[in-house]
Biopython code that builds the backbone (N, CA, C, O; Angstrom):
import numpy as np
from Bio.PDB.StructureBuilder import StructureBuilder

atoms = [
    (1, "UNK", "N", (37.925, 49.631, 160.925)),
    (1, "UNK", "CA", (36.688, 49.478, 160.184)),
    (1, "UNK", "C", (36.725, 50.446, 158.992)),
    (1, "UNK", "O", (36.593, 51.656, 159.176)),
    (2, "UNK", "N", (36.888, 49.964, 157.877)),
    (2, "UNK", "CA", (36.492, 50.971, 156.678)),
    (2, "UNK", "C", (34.633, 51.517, 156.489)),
    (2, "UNK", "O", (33.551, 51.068, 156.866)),
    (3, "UNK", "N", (35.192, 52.930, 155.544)),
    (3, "UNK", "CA", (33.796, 53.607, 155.784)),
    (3, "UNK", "C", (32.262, 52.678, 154.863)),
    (3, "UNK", "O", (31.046, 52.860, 154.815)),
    (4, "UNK", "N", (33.150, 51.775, 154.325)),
    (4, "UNK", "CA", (31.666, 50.966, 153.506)),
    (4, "UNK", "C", (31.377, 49.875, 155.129)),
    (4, "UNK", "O", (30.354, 49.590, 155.751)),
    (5, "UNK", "N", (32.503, 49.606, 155.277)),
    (5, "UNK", "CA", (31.513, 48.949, 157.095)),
    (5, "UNK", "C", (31.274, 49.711, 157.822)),
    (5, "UNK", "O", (30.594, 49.290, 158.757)),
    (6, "UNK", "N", (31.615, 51.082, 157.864)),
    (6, "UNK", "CA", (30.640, 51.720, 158.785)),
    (6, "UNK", "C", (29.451, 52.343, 158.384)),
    (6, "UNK", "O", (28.593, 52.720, 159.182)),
    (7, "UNK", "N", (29.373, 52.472, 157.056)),
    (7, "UNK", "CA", (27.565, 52.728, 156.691)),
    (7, "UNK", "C", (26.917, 51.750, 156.940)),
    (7, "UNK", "O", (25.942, 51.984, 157.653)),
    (8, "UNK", "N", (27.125, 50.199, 156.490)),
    (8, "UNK", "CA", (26.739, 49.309, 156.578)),
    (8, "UNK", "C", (26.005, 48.899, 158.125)),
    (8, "UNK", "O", (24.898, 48.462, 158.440)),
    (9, "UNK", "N", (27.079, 49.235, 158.786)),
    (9, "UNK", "CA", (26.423, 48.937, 160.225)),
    (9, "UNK", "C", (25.782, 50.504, 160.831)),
    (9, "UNK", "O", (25.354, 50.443, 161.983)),
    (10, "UNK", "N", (25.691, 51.905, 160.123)),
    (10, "UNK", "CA", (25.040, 52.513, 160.700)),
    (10, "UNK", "C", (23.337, 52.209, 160.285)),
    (10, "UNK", "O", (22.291, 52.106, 160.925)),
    (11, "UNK", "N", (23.702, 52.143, 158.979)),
    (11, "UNK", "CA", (22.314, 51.765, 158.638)),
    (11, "UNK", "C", (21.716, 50.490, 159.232)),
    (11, "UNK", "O", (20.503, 50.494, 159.025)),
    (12, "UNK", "N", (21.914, 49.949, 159.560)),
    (12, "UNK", "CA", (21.593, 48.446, 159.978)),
    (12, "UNK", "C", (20.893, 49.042, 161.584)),
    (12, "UNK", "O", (19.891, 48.504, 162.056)),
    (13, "UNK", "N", (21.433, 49.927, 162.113)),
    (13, "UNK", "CA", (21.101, 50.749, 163.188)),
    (13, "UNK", "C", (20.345, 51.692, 163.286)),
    (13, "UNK", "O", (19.871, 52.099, 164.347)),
    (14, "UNK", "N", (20.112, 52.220, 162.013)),
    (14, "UNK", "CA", (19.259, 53.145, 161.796)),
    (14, "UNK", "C", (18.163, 52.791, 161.250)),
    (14, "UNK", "O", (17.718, 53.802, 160.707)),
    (15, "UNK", "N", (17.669, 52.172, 161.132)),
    (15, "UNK", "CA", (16.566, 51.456, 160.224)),
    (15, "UNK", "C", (16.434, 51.888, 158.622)),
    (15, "UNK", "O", (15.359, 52.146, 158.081)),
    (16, "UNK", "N", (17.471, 51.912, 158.098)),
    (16, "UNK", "CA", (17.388, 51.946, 157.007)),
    (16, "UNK", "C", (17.569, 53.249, 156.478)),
    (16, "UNK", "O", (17.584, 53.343, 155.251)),
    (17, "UNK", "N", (17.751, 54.571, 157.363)),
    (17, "UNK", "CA", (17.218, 55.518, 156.724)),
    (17, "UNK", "C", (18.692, 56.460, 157.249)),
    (17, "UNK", "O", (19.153, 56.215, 158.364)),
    (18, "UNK", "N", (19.440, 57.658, 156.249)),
    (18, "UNK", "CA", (20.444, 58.559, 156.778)),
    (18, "UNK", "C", (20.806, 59.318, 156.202)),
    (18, "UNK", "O", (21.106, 59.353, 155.009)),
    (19, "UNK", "N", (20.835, 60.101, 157.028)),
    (19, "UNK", "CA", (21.270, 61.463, 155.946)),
    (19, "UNK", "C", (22.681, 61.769, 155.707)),
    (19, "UNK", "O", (23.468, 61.177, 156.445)),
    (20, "UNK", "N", (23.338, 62.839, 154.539)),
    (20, "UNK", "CA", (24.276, 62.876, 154.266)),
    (20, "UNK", "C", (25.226, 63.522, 155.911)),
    (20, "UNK", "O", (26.302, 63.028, 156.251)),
    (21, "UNK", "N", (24.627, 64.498, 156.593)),
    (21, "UNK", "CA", (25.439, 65.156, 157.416)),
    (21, "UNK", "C", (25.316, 64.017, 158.862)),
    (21, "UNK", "O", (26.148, 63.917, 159.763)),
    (22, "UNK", "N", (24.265, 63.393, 158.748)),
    (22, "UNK", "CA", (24.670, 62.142, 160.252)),
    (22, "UNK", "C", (26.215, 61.260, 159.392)),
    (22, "UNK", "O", (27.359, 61.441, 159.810)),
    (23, "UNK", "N", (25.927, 60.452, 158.325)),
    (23, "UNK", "CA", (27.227, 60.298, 157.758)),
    (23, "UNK", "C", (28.573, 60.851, 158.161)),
    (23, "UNK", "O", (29.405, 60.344, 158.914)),
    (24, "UNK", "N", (28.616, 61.989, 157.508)),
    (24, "UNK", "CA", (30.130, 63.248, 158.102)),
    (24, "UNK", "C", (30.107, 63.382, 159.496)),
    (24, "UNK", "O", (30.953, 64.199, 159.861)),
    (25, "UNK", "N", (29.492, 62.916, 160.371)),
    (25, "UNK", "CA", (29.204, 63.239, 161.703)),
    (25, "UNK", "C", (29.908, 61.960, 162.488)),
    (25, "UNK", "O", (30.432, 61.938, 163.601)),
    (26, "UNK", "N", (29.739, 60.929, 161.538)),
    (26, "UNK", "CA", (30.187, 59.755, 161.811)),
    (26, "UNK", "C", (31.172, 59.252, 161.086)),
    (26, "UNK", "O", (31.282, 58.055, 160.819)),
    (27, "UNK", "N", (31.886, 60.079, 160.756)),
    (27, "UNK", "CA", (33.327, 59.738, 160.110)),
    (27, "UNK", "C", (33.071, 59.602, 158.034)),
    (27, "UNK", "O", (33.911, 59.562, 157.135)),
    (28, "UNK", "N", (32.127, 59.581, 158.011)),
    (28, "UNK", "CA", (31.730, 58.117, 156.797)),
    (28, "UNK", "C", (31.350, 59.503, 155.811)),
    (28, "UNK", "O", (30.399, 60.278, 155.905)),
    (29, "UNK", "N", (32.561, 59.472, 154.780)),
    (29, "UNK", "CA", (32.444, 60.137, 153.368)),
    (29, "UNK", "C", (31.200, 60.177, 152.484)),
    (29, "UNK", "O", (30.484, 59.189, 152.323)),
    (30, "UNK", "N", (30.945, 61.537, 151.837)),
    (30, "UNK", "CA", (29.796, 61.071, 151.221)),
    (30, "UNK", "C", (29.857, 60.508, 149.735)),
    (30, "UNK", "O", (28.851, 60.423, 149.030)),
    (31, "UNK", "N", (31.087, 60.145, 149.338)),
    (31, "UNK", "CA", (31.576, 59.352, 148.422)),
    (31, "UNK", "C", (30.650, 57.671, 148.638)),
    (31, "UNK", "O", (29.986, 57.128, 147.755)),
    (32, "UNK", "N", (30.905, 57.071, 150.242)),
    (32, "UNK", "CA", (30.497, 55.841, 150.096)),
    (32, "UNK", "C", (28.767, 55.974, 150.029)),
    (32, "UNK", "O", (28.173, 55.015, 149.536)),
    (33, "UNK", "N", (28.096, 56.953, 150.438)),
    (33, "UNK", "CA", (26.748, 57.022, 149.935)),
    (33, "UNK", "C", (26.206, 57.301, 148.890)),
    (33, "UNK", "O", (24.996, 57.201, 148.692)),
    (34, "UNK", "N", (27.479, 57.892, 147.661)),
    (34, "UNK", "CA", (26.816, 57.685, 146.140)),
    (34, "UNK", "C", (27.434, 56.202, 145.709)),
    (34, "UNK", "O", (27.427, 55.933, 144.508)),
    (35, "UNK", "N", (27.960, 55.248, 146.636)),
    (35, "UNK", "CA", (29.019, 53.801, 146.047)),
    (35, "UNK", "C", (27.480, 53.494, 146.083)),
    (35, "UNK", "O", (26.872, 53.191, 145.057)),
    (36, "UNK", "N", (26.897, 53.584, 147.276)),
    (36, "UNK", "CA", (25.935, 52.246, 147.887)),
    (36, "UNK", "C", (24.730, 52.465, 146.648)),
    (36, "UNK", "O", (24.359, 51.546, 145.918)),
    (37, "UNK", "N", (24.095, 54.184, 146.563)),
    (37, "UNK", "CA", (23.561, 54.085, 145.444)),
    (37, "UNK", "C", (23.616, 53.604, 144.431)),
    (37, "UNK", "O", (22.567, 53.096, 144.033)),
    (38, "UNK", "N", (24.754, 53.530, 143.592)),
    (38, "UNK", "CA", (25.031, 52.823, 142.748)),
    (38, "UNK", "C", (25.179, 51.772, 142.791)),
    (38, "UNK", "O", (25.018, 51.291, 141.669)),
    (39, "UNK", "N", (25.415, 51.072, 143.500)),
    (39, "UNK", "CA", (25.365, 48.938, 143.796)),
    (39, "UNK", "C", (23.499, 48.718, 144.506)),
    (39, "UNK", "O", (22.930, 47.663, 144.787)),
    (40, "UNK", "N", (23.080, 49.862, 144.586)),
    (40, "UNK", "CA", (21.336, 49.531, 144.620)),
    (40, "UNK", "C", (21.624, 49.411, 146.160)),
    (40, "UNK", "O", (21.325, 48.221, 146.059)),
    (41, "UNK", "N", (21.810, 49.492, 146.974)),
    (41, "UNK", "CA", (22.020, 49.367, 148.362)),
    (41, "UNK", "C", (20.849, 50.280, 149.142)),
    (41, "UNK", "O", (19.964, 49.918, 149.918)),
    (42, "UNK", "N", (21.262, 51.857, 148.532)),
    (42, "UNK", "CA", (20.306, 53.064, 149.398)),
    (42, "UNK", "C", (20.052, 53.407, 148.070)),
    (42, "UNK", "O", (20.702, 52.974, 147.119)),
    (43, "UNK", "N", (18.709, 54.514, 147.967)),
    (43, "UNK", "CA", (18.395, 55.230, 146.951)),
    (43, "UNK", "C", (18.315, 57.046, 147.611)),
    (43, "UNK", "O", (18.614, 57.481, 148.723)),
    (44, "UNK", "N", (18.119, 57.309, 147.155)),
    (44, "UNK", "CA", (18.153, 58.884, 147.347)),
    (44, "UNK", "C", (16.778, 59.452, 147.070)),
    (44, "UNK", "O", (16.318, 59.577, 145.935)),
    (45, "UNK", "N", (16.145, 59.791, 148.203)),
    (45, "UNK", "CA", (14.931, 60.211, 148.161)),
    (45, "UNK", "C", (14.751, 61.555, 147.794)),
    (45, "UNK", "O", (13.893, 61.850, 146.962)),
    (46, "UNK", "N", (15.771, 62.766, 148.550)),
    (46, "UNK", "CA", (15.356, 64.202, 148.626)),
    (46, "UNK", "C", (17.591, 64.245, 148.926)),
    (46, "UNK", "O", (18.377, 63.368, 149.285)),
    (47, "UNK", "N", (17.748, 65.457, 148.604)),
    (47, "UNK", "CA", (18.942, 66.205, 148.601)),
    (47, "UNK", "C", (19.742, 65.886, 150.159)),
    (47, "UNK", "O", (19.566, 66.568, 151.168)),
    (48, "UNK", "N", (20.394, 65.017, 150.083)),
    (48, "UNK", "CA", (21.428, 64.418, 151.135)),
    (48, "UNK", "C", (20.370, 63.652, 152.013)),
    (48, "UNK", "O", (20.763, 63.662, 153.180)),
    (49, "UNK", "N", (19.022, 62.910, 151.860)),
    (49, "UNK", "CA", (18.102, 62.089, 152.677)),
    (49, "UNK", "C", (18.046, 60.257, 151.640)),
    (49, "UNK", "O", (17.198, 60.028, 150.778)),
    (50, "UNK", "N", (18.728, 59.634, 151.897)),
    (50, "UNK", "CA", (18.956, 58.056, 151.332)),
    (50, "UNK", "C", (18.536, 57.252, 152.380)),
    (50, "UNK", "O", (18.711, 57.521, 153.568)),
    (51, "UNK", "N", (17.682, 55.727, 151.706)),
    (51, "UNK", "CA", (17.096, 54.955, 152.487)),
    (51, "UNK", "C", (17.777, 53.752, 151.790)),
    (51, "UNK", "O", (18.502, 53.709, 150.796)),
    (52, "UNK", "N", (17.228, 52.604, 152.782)),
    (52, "UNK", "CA", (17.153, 51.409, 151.973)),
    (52, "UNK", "C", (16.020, 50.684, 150.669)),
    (52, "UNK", "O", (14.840, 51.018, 150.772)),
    (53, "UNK", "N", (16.243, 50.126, 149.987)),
    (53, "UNK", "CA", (15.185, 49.738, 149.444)),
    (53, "UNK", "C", (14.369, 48.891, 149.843)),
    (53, "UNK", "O", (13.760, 48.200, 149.025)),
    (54, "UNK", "N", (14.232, 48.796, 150.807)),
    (54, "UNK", "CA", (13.214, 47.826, 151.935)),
    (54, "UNK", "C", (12.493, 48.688, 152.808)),
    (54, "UNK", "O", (11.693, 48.178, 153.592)),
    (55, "UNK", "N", (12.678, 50.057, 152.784)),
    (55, "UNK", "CA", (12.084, 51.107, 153.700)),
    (55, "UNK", "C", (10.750, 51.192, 153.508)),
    (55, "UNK", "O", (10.082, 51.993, 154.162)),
]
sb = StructureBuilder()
sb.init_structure("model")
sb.init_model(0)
sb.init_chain("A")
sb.init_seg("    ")
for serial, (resi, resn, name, xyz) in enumerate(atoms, 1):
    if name == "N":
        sb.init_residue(resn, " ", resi, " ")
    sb.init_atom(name, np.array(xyz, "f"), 0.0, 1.0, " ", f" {name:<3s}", serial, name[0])
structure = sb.get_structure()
């Protein structure tokens, strides 16, 4: 599983919502949580705290 499918399905599990250090906790770079920002996926609420835009 690459780390853009494993945000994909953490978030999908998480309801939308994750922070940068559950990420690193779970293998998943915080490279792919500034990708997703940028393709509009998660936004960045507060300093390593990103949601979905459906939250």
């Amino acid at each position: 599983m690459t780390g853009t499918e494993k945000l994909d399905a953490f978030i999908r599990n998480s309801k939308g919502v994750i922070t940068s250090k559950i990420a690193a906790d779970h293998g998943i770079h915080r490279e792919y949580l500034s990708e997703f920002v940028r393709q509009g996926k998660l936004e960045r609420i507060a300093h390593g705290i990103y949601i979905t835009p459906d939250v």
